[in-house]
KEKE-3310 file (N, C-alpha, C; in steps of 0.2 Angstrom, whole numbers, plus 5000, padded with zeros to 4 digits):
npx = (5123:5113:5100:5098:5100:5097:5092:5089:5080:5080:5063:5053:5053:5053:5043:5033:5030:5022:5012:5005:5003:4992:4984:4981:4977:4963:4957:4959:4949:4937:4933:4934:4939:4953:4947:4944:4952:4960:4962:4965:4974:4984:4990:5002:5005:4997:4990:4982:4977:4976:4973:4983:4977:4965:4962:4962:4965:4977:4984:4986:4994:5006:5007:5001:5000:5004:5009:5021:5028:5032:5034:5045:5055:5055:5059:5071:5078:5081:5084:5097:5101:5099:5102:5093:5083:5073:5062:5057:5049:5036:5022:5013:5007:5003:5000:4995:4999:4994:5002:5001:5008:5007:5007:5012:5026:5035:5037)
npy = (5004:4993:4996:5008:5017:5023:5013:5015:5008:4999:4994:4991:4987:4998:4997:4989:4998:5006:4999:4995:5007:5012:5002:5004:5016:5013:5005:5016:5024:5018:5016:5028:5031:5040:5051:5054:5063:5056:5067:5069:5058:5058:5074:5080:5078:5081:5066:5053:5036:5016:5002:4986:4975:4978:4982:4970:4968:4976:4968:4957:4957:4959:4953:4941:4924:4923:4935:4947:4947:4954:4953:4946:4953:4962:4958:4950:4960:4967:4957:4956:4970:4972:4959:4950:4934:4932:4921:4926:4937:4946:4959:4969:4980:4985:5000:5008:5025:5038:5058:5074:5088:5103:5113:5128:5142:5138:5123)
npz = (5033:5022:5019:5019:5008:4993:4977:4961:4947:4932:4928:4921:4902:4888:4880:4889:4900:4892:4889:4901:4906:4896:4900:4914:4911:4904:4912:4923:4917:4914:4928:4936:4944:4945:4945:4957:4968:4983:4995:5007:5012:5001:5004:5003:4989:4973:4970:4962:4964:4961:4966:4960:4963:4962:4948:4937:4922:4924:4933:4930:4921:4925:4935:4932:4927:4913:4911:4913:4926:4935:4949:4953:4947:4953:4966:4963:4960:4974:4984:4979:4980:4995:5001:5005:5002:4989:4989:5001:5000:4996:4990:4998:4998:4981:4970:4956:4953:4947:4946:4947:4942:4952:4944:4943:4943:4952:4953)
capx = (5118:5114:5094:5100:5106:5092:5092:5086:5082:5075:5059:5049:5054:5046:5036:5030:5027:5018:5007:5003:5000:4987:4979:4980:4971:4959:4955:4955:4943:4931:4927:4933:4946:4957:4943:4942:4956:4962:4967:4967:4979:4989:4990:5009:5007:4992:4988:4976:4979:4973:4976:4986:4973:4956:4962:4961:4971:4986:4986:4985:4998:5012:5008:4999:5007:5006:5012:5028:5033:5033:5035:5052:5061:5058:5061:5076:5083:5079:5086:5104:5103:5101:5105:5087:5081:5069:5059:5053:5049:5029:5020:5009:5001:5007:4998:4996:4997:4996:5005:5000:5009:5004:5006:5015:5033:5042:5038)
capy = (4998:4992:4996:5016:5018:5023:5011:5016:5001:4998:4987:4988:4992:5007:4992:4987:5004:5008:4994:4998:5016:5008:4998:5008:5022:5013:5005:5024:5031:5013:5017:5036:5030:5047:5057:5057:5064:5056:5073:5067:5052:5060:5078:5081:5078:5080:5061:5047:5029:5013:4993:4983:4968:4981:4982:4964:4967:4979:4964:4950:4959:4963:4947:4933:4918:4926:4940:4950:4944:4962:4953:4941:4957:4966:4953:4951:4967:4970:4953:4959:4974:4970:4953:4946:4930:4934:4921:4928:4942:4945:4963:4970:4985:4986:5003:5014:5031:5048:5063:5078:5094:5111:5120:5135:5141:5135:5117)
capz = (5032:5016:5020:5020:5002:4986:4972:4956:4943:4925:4930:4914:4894:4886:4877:4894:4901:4889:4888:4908:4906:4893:4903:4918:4909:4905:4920:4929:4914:4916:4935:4935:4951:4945:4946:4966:4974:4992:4996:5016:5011:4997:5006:5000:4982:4970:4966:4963:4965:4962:4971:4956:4963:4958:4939:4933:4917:4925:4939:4926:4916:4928:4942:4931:4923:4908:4913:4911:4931:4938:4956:4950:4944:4959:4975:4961:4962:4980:4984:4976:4984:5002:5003:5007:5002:4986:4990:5008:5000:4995:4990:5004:4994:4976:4967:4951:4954:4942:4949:4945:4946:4953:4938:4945:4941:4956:4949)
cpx = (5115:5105:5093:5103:5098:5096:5086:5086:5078:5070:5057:5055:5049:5041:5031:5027:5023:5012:5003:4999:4995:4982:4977:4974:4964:4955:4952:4948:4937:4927:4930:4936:4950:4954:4941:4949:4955:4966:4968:4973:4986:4988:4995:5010:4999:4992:4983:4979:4974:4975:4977:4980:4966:4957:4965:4964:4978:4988:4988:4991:5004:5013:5005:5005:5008:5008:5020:5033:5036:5036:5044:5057:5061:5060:5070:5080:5083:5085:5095:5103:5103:5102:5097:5084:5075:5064:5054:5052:5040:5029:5015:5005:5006:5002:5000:4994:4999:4995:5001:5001:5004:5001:5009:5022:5037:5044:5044)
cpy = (4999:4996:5005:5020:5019:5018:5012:5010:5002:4993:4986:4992:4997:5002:4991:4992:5006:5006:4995:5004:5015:5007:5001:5014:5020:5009:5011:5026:5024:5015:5022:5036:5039:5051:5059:5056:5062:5062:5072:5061:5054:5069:5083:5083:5078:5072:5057:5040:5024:5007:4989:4978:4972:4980:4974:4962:4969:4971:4957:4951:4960:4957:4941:4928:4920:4932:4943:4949:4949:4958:4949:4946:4962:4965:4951:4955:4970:4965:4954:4963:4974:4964:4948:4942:4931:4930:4920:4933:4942:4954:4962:4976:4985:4992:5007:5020:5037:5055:5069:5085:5099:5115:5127:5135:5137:5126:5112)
cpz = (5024:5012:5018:5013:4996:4983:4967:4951:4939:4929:4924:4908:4892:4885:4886:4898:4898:4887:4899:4907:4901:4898:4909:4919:4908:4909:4923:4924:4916:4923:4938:4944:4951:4943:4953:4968:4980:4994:5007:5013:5007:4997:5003:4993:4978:4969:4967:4962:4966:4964:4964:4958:4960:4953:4938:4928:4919:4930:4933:4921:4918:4931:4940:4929:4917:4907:4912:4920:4935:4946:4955:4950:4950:4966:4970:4964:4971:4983:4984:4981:4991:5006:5007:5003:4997:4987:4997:5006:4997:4993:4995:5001:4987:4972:4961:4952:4948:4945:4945:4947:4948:4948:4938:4943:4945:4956:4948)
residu = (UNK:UNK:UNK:UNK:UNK:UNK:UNK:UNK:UNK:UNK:UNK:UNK:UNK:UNK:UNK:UNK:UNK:UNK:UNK:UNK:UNK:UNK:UNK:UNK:UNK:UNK:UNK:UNK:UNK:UNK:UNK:UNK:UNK:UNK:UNK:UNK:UNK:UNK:UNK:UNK:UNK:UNK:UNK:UNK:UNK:UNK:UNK:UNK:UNK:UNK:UNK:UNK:UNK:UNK:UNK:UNK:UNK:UNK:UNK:UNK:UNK:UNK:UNK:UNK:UNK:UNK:UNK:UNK:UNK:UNK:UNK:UNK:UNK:UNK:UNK:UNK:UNK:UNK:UNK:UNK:UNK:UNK:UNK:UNK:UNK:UNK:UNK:UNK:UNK:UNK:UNK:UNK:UNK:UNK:UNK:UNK:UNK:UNK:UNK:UNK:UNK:UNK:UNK:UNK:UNK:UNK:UNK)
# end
């Protein structure tokens, strides 16, 4: 099944990544979101996360009309790869997360 297979894809340019991770950042230092660990929700992995609709610039920048169209290039490439109809397709959570290793050797 075609649903059983990883697919790795470019979505953004360095430019566009880096204008995220921008915006992203300051978002989290604004209302100090990746200062509170869900350590009951994200148990597995060090991280913090925030809802693309809270940050009003990452959301305006990725999903508005002026926007770079983040949702187009991903119901795209989903679309391709499993053969589903890209416009039945919608985001139900879309988030930014910053990972943060352990710090240990086994790393």
């Amino acid at each position: 099944s075609p649903l059983h297979r990883i697919h790795v894809r470019p979505l953004l340019t360095e430019d566009e990544a880096a204008e995220v991770l921008g915006l992203a950042r300051r978002h989290a230092a604004d209302t100090r979101c990746w200062d509170r660990p869900d350590e009951g929700r994200h148990a597995s992995y060090r991280t913090v996360d925030f809802a693309v609709e809270d940050a009003p610039d990452v959301s305006e920048y990725l999903l508005g009309p002026d926007g770079i169209g983040l949702d187009g290039r991903v119901f795209g490439e989903l679309s391709g790869a499993y053969g589903v109809d890209a416009a039945d397709m919608e985001f139900l959570d879309l988030f930014v997360a910053s990972y943060e290793g352990k710090g240990g050797a086994d790393d």
